[in-house]
Structure formats: C-alpha cells, structure tokens
BAKOL-344163 format. One record per residue: residue in three letters; y, x, z of N, C-alpha, C in turn. Coordinates in steps of 0.1 Angstrom, whole numbers, plus 5000, padded with zeros to 4 digits. Each point is the difference from the previous one (the first is absolute). Example, Ala and Ser with C-alpha at 12.3 -4.5 7.8 and 13.67 -1.06 7.14 Angstrom:
ALA494351325078501249915000501250095000/SER501149964993501150095000501149925008/
# end
This chain:
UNK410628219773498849934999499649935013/UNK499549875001499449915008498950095006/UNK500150105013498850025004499050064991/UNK498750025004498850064992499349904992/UNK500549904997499849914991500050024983/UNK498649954990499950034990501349954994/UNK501150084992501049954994499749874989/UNK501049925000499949904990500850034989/UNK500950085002501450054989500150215001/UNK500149994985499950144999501550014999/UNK500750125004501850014993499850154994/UNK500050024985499650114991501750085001/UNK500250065003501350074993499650144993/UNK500850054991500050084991501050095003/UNK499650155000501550105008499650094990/UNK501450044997500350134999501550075003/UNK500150095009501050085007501249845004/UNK499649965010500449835004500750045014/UNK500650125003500250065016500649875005/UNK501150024989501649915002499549885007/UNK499149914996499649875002498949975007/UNK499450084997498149965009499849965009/UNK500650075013499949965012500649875007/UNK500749934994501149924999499049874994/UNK499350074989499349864991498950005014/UNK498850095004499149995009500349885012/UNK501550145002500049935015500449825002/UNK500649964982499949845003499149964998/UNK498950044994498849964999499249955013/UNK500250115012499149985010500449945010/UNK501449904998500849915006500349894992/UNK498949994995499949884991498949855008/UNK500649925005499749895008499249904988/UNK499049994999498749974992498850005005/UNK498849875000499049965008498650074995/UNK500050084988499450074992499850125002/UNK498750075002499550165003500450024987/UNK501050135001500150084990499750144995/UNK499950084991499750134997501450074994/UNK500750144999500350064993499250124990/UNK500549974992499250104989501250104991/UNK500450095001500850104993499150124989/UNK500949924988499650104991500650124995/UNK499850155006501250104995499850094984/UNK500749984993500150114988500850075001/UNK499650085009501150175003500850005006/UNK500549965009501150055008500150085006/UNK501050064999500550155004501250005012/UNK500849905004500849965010499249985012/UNK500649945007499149975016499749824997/UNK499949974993499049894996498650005005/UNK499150124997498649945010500050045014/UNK501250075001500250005018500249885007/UNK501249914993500449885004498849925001/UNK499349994986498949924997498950015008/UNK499550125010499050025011500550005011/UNK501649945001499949935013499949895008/UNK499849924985499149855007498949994995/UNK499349905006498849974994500049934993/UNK499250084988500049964984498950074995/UNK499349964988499250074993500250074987/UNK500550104998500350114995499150054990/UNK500550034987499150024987501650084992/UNK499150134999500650114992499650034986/UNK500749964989499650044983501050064996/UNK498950094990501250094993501349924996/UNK501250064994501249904990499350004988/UNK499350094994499549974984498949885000/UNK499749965010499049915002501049855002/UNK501250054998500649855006500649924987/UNK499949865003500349884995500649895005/UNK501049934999500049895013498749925001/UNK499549974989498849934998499050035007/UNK499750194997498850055007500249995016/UNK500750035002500950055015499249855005/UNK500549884990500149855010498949955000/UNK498850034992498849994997499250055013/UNK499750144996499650075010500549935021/UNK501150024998500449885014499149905003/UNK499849904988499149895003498850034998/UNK499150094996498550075003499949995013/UNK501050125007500150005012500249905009/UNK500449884997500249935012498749935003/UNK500349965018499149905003501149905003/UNK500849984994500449845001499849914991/UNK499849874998500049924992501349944995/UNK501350085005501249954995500750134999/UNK500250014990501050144995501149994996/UNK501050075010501350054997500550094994/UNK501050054989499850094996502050055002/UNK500250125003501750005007500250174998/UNK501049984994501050154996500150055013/UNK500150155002500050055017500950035001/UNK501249944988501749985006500649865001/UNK498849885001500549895001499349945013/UNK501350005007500049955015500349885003/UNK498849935004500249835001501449985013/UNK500149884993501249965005500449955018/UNK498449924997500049945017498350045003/UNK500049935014498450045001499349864999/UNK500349894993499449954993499650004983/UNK499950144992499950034992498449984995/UNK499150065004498749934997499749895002/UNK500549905009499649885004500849914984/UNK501150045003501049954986499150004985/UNK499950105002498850074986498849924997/UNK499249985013498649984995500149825008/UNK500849924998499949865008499849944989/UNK500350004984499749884992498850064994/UNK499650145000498550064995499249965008/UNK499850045009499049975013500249804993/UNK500849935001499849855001499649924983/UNK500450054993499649964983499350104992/UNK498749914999499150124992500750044982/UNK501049895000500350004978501450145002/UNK500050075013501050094996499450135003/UNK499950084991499450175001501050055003/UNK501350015003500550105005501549975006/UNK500850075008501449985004500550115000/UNK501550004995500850155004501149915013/UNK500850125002501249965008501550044993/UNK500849985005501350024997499850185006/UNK501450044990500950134999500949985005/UNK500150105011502149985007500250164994/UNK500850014992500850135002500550075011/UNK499850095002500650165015501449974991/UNK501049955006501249994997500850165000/UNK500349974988501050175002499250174994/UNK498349955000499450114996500150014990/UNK499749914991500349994983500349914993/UNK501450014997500949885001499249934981/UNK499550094994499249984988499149885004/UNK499250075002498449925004500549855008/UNK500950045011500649875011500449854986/UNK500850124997500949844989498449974989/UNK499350074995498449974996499449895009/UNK499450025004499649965014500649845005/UNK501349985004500949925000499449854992/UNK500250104984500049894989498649974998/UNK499150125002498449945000499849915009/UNK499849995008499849865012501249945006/UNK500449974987500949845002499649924990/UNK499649885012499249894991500849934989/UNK499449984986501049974994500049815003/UNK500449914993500149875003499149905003/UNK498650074995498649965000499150075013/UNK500650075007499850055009499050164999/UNK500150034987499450094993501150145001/UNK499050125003500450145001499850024988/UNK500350174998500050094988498650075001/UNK499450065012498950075001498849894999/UNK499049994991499049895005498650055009/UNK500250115003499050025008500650175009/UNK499750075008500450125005499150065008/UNK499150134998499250075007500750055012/UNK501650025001500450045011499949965012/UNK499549855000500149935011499449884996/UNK498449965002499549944995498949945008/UNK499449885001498650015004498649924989/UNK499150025000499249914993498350025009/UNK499249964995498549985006498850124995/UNK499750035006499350114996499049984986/UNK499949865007498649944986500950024985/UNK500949995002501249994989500250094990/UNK500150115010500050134993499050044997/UNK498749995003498850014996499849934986/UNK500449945001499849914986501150054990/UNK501150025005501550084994500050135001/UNK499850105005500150095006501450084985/UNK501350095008501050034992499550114988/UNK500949994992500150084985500250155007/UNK498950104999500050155006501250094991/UNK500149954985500350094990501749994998/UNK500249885003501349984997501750085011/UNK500950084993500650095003501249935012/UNK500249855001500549895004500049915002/UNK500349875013500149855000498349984999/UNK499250045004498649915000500049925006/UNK501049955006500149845007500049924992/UNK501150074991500449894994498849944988/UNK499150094995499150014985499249915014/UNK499350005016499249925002500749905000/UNK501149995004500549845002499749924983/UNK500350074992500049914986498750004993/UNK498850095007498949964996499049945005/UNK501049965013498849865012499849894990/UNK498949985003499449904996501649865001/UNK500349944993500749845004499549915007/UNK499449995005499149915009500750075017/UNK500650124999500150075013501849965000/UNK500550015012501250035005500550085010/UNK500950054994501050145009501049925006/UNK500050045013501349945001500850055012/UNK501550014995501050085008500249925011/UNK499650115010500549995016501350075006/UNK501249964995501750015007499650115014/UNK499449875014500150045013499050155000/UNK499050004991499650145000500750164999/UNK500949984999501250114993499750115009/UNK500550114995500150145000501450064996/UNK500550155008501050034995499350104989/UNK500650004987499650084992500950094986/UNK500150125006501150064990499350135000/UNK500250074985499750114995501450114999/UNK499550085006501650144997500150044992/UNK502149964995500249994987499950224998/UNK499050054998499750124991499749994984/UNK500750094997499850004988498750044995/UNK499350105006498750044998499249874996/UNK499949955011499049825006500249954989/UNK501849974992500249864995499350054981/UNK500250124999499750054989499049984998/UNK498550045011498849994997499549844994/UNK500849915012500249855002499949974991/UNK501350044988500249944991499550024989/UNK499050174998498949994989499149975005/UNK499249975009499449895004499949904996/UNK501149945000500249844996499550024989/UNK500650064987500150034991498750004993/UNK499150105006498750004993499449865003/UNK499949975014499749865003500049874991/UNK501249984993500349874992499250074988/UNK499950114997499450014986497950005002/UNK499950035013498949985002499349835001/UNK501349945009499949875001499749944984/UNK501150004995499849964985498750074988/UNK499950105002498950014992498550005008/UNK499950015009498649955006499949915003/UNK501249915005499349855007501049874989/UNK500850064991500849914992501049945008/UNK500750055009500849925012501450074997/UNK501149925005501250095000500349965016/UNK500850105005500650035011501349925002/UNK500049895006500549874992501450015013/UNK500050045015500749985006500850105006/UNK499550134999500650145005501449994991/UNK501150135013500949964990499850114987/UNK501449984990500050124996499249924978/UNK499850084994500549914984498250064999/UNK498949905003498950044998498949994984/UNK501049934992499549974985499750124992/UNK499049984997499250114994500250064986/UNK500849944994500150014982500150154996/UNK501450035007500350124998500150115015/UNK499950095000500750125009501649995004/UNK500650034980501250045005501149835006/UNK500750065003501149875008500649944989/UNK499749865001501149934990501149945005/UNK500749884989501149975009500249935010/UNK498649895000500149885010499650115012/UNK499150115000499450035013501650115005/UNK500850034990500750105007501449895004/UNK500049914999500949865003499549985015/UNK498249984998500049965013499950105007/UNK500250125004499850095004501550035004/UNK501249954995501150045002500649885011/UNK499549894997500149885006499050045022/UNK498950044998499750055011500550125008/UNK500150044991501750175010500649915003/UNK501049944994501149945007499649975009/UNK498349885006500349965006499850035013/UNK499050154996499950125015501550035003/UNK500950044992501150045004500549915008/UNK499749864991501049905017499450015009/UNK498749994998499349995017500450115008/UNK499850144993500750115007500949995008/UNK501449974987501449975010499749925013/UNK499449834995500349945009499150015015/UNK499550114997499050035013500750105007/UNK500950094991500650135006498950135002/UNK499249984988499350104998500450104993/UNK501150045005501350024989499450204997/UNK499150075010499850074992498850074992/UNK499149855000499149994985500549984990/UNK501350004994500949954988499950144995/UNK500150105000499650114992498850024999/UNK498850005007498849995003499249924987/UNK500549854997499749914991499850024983/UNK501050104998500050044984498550074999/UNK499950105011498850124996498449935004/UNK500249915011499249885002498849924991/UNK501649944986499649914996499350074987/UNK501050124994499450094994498650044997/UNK499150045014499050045002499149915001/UNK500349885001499549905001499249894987/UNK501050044995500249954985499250124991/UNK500550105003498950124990498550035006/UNK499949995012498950015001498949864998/UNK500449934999499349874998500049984983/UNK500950054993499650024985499350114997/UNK500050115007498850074999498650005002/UNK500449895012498349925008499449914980/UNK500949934999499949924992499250054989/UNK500750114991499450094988499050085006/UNK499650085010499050035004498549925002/UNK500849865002498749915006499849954985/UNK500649984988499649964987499250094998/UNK500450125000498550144992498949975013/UNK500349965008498750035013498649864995/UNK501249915000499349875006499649934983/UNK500750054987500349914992499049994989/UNK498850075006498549994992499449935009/UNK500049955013499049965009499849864996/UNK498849955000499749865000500049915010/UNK500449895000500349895011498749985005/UNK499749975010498749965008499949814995/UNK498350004996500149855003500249935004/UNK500649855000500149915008498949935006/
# end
C-alpha cells in the first residue's frame, strides 16, 4: 500500500489451507510498482495449516468464516462489502502475479474506458506440478485465430469497479464458476476484456481428493446453470450436454480422443511418471462429474429460472 492513503483498489483473495502459496502471492503483491493506494483483504474458510500465520504476517485485512458458510460467490461478495476501494481485484491465494506490473496491467484499460466492467489476466501453469491442469491451462489461453480464449471471464484473477458489482454483485448459491454465470449475465452494453500482461502463475495439486470434489462440483454446476439460468457451460473442458447422464458414443469418442492427447503431452513433456497416475485421474474425474451431474438434476431440476 501507497502510505496511509485512502486505498483506491481493493485486492480480495479467498484462502483456505493456501500454506504452499500465500506468502509468495502477498509478498508479490507488496512489490508490485503501481501509482495507486491499495488495500489487502483476505477471506479465510477454515484453515487448519499455517495459512493465517503466513497471512498475519503482512499487512492485510483479515476476515475469518466458518467453511459451511462458504461459497466462491459469498466469500467474493462479502470481500467487496468490505472494501474501501473503488476498484476491486479479486485473486486465488495460489495465484502469483507474474511481474510487479500486475495491477497496473489489470486496471489501465478500466481505470481509462467507462463501456468495460471488467478484466481478467492470463494463466501461466507451475510447470511440472500438474501436468493435467498445465496441458488444461495451456489450451485455455491460447488465443484462437480471432484472438479469442476459452475462459470468457475468471474470478481468479480479475478486476472490475466496485459500482459494478453493486449493481452485479455474484451468484451466493451456485456450487461453481460464478464468474462465469456473472460474465453471461452482464448487461451487453458492458465489456470484459482479457488482459495477457496481467498473468499470474496458476496451478492446482494434481490430488485426487481436490480433483474429485472439482469434478462434482462442476457437475452440479452445469445442471444448476442450465436449469436456473437456461445456460449451458459452453467452454469448460469435458462432454457438458445435458440430455442424458449415461456416456454415449460421440461423448466416449471424444473422451478417448482427449486421453490420447494427455498421454502425448505426458510423453512429450517427460512426465513420464503421471502415465499410470492418468487412468485413476481420468476415472475420478469422469465419475464424479456424472455424479455432480445426476445429483444436480434431482437438486436443481424443479427450480425456476429467475426473470429476465
């Protein structure tokens, strides 16, 4: 932070048991070369590791909620009550900006055009941590010919205006991606737009525990997406069409067609020993996100769509 100056940018992060990373995300934070008083605001749902050790050893403003109280939505909500900034960042407390021009990067075409509500930044994968998510990751932010990504919006690394969110403020209920349900229910009149130089290194540890929940996560998510807001989950990977549960042949085609193509990435990375790792992986991956799926039909599949 600029001195005892009233902050103009809030940076919200969201923790829970974050040891591995936190101090690493902070400490680029406060070597971040930017003309802007800033605030930190951390939001914790339970950690149990030395995550609020790390987290009280800089200056930051610290906010403890139960985990049964957590949402990404509520979590990111609650952040922006709390701030006194008029520009809100909102960042995973395992996504470590890349340079210390990261806020400046972020907030130069907000701060200058009022027709855009919001920016994310680029994803660099932790090479080698998870060679899954890496080759994910990879193919999500590569522009395709139009100069267009996969993700169209990302709470991981994002900024927009406070008045914004006030007027937007995220979906508390939903089990996943409330980025993505705000990004597709902004007003058209508004623009998001991807900021590359803003990037962050950002990778999740390939655990099976994590990817399981991940993946019924997802799961209830598209079925919540689809029956509350009528939307389908149009760019995540993975066979998101709702008709049925069980696997047909085009989705078990494409499904055999994307192993392979982890497997080459594997070889030709010489991740040579996630190749057993991969079967039980994709496995878990795949069932628990059909489980998200049939759970989120009996959850979600009476609810009525909100007006337009």
């Amino acid at each position: 932070m600029l001195g005892e100056q009233k902050p103009e940018v809030s940076i919200i992060i969201r923790s829970k048991n974050e040891e591995r990373f936190i101090g690493q995300v902070l400490t680029a934070i406060f070597q971040q070369d930017v003309d802007l008083p800033f605030e930190v605001i951390v939001i914790d749902s339970g950690s149990t590791d030395g995550t609020l050790d790390i987290v009280r050893s800089h200056a930051v403003r610290l906010y403890e909620i139960e985990a049964r109280e957590f949402s990404y939505g509520s979590a990111l909500n609650l952040g922006a009550r709390l701030a006194e900034g008029r520009f809100l960042i909102n960042l995973s407390a395992h996504c470590i900006p890349t340079s210390n021009r990261w806020i400046a990067n972020m907030l130069g075409d907000l701060r200058a055009l009022s027709r855009i509500a919001a920016t994310y930044g680029g994803q660099v994968p932790i090479k080698g941590l998870n060679p899954f998510e890496e080759r994910a990751l990879l193919a999500a932010f590569k522009p395709d010919e139009n100069g267009r990504i996969g993700p169209p919006f990302s709470n991981a690394n994002c900024a927009m205006r406070k008045e914004t969110w006030e007027r937007y403020p995220f979906d508390e209920k939903a089990s996943f991606a409330e980025d993505y349900i705000w990004s597709q229910m902004l007003p058209k009149e508004f623009e998001i737009k991807y900021v590359p130089e803003a990037a962050v290194y950002h990778t999740h540890p390939a655990r099976f525990k994590y990817w399981a929940k991940r993946s019924y996560d997802n799961g209830l998510f598209v079925q919540y997406l689809d029956h509350v807001y009528g939307l389908q989950y149009s760019w995540a990977g993975g066979d998101h069409r709702l008709a049925n549960d069980r696997p047909r042949f085009g989705a078990m085609l494409r499904q055999a067609v994307r192993s392979f193509r982890v497997i080459k990435f594997l070889i030709e990375n010489r991740y040579l020993k996630f190749l057993p790792v991969f079967p039980i992986y994709s496995f878990l991956e795949q069932y628990y996100f059909r489980k998200g799926l049939a759970d989120g039909r009996k959850l979600y599949g009476a609810q009525e769509r909100p007006l337009a």
